[in-house]
C-alpha positions in Angstrom: -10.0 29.0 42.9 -7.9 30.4 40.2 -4.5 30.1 42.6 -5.7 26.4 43.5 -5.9 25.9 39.8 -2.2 27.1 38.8 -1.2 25.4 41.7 -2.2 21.7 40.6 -1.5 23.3 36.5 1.8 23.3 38.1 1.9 20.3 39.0 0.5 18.6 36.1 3.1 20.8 33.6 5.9 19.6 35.5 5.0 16.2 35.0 4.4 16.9 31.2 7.8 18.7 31.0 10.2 16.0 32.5 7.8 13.4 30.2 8.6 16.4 26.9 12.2 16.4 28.2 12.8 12.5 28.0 11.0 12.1 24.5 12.7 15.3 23.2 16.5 13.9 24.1 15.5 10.2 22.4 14.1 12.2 19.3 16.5 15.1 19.2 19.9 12.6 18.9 18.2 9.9 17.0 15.5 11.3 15.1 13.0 8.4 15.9 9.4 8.8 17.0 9.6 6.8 19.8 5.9 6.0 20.7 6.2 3.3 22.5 7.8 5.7 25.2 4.3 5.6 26.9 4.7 1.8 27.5 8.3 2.6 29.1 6.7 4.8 31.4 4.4 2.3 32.4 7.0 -0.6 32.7 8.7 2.0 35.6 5.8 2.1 37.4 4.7 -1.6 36.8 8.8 -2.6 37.9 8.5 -0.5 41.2 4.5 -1.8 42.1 6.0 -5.5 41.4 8.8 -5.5 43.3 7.3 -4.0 46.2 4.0 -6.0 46.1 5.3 -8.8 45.2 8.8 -9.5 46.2 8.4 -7.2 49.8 11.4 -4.9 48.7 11.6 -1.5 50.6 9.2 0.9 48.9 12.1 3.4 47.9 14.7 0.5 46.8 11.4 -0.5 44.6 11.0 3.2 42.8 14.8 3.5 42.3 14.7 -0.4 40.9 11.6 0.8 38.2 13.6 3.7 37.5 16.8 1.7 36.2 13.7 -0.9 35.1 12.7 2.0 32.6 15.7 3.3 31.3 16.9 -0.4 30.6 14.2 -1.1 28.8 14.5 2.1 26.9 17.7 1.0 25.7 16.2 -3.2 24.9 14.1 -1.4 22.5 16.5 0.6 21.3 18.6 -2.5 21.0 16.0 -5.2 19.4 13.4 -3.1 17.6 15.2 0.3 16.0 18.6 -0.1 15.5 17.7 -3.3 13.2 15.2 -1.5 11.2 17.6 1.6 10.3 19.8 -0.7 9.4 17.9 -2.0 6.9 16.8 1.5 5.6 13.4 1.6 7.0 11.1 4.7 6.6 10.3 6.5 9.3 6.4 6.0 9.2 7.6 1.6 9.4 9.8 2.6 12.5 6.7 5.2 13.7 4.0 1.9 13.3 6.7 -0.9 15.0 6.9 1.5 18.1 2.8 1.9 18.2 2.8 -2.0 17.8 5.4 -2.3 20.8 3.1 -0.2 22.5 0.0 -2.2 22.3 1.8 -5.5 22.5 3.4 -4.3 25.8 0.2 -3.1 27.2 -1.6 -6.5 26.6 1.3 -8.0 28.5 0.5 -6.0 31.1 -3.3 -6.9 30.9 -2.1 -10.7 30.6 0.4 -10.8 33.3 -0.6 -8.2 36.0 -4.5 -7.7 35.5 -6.6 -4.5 34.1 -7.6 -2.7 37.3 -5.4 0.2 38.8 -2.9 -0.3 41.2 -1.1 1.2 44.1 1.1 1.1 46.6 -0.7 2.5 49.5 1.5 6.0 50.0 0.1 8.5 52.7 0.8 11.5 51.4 0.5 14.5 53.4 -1.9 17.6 52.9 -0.2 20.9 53.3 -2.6 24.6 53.0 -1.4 27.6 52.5 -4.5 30.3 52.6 -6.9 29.0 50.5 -4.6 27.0 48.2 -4.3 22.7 49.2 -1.3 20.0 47.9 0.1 17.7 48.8 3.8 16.1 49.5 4.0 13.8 46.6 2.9 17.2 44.5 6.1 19.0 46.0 8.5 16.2 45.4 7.0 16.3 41.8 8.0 19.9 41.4 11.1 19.9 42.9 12.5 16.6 41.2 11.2 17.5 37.7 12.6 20.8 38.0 15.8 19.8 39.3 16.3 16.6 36.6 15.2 19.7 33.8 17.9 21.8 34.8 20.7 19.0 35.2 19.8 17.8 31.8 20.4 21.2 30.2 23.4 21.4 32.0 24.4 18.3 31.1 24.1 18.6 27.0 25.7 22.2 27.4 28.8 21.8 29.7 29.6 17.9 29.2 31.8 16.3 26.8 29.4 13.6 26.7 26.2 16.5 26.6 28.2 18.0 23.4 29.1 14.8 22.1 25.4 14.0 22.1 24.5 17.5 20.5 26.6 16.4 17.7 25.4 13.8 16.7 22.0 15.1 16.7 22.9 17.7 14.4 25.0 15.8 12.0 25.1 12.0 12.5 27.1 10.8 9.6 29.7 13.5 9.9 29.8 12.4 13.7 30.7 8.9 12.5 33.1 10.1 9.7 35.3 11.4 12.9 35.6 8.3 14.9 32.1 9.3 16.9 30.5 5.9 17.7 26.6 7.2 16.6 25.3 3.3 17.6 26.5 4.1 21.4 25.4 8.2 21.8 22.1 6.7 20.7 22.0 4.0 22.8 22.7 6.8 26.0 19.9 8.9 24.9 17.4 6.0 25.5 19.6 5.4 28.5 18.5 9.2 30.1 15.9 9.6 28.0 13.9 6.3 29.6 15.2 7.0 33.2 13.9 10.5 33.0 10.5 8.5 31.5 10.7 6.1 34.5 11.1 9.0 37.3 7.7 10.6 36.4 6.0 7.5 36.4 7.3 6.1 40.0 6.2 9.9 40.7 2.5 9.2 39.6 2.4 5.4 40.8 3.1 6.9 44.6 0.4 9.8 43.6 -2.8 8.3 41.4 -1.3 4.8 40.7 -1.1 3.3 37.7 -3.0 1.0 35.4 -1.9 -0.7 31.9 -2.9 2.3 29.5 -1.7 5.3 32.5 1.6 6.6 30.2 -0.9 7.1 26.7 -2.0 10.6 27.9 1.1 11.6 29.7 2.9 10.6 26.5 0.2 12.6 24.2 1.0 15.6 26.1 5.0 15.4 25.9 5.2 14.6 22.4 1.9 18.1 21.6 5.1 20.0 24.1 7.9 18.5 22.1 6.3 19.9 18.8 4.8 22.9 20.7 8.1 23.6 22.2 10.2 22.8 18.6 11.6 19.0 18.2 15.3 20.3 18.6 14.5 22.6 22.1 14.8 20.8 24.7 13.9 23.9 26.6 10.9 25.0 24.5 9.4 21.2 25.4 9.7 21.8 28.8 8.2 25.5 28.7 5.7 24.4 26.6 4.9 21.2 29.3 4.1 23.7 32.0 1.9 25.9 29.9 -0.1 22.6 28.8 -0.3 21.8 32.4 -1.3 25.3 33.5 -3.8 25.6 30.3 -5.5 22.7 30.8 -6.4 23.2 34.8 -7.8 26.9 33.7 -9.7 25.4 31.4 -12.6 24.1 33.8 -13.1 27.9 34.6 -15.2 28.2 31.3 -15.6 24.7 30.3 -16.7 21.5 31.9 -13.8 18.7 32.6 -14.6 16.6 29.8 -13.8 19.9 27.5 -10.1 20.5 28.6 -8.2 18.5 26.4 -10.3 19.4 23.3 -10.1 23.4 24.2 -6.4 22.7 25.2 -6.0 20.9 22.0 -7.5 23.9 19.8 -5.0 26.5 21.6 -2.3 23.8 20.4 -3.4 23.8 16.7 -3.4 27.9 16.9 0.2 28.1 18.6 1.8 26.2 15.6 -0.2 28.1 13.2 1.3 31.1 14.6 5.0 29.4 15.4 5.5 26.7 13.1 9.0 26.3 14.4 8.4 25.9 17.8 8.2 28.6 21.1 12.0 28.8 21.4 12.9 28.0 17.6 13.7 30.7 15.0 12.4 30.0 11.8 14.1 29.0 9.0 14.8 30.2 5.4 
């Protein structure tokens, strides 16, 4: 049981490290609590149900289609709702509350427009054993794409001129600007990636579960406990830290009920960053 149970942890922390991953590049460059990130998630999936539902597109045209869907609409809200307000010199608890507003207001859209109940879009997905321990396809394609997509981002901000370009402005935006460094545009292409990378792990869980209006609020909660867990400028310690969550709160039901993981998951949290303040990968500073 314990094997089955790092197994689907797994699972589950790869999920919450590509979601930790795509908060942590938004937040890392430009420094904005991006809430409503949960809402972009569920736009992918809602884009990819829609269009295949709907309009009869080939399922896997439909998932890359909510994919783009995501990350473009990473970068509207980007466009429409932050970049005016730092314009203007707004705080960053105004910015925090407009993206939990965006959040709800796209969620009643949702409700409005496409109903309450969950939805999916019928994928068989096959069962594979091995001894004593079950998953399934969608579960290995989880695994592999997260894992691959974690790895090509850190690649990218390390070895790119566009990946350095991006670490530079997340360490010193104005002196970025001051040498020709357009900050409006690098922050744009982090909601760019950082959406896409949203919109892959929900087309992920629409062909797994399925989706409903609220499915990217716990999926979020996670990747933004992982992002701090993990320290906000790591993009590496979020995604360490998303498997751990993942693997934590499976093992969990070994001692507790179900309804108990998140709360004894939570309390592990709270003593991790009384012990590391800074983060898992993150030296403290003077």
């Amino acid at each position: 049981m314990i094997l089955q149970l790092i197994v689907t942890g797994i699972v589950f922390g790869c999920k919450y490290a590509l979601l930790a991953v795509s908060f942590g590049i938004i937040f890392k460059v430009t420094k904005t609590f991006h809430f409503a990130h949960a809402s972009i998630y569920t736009v992918g999936a809602y884009c990819s149900f829609l269009l295949f539902q709907r309009l009869r597109i080939p399922l896997g045209l439909s998932l890359i289609l909510g994919i783009i869907g995501a990350s473009l609409a990473g970068w509207i809200v980007e466009s429409l709702l932050y970049k005016p307000l730092r314009r203007i010199n707004a705080t960053h608890e105004a910015i925090l509350i407009a993206s939990l507003g965006l959040m709800i207001v796209i969620e009643m859209l949702i409700i409005l427009f496409v109903g309450d109940g969950p939805q999916t879009v019928g994928y068989n997905s096959k069962l594979f054993t091995l001894g004593n321990i079950a998953f399934t396809s969608i579960q290995v394609y989880s695994v592999v794409t997260g894992v691959v997509l974690i790895v090509t981002l850190l690649w990218f901000l390390a070895k790119t001129k566009m990946g350095r370009t991006m670490e530079a402005v997340a360490d010193n935006p104005e002196l970025a600007d001051l040498v020709g460094i357009g900050v409006d545009r690098i922050f744009n292409y982090a909601f760019l990636i950082g959406s896409g990378l949203a919109g892959v792990a929900a087309v992920l869980a629409l062909l797994d579960k399925g989706i409903d209006p609220f499915a990217g609020t716990m999926p979020a909660t996670m990747a933004f406990i992982a992002v701090i867990m993990g320290g906000v400028e790591s993009i590496l310690g979020g995604a360490l830290a998303g498997f751990i969550l993942g693997i934590a709160i499976n093992l969990c039901v070994i001692g507790f009920s179900s309804e108990w993981q998140y709360l004894v998951t939570f309390l592990l949290v709270i003593i991790l960053i009384i012990i590391r303040p800074q983060g898992l990968l993150m030296r403290r500073r003077g």
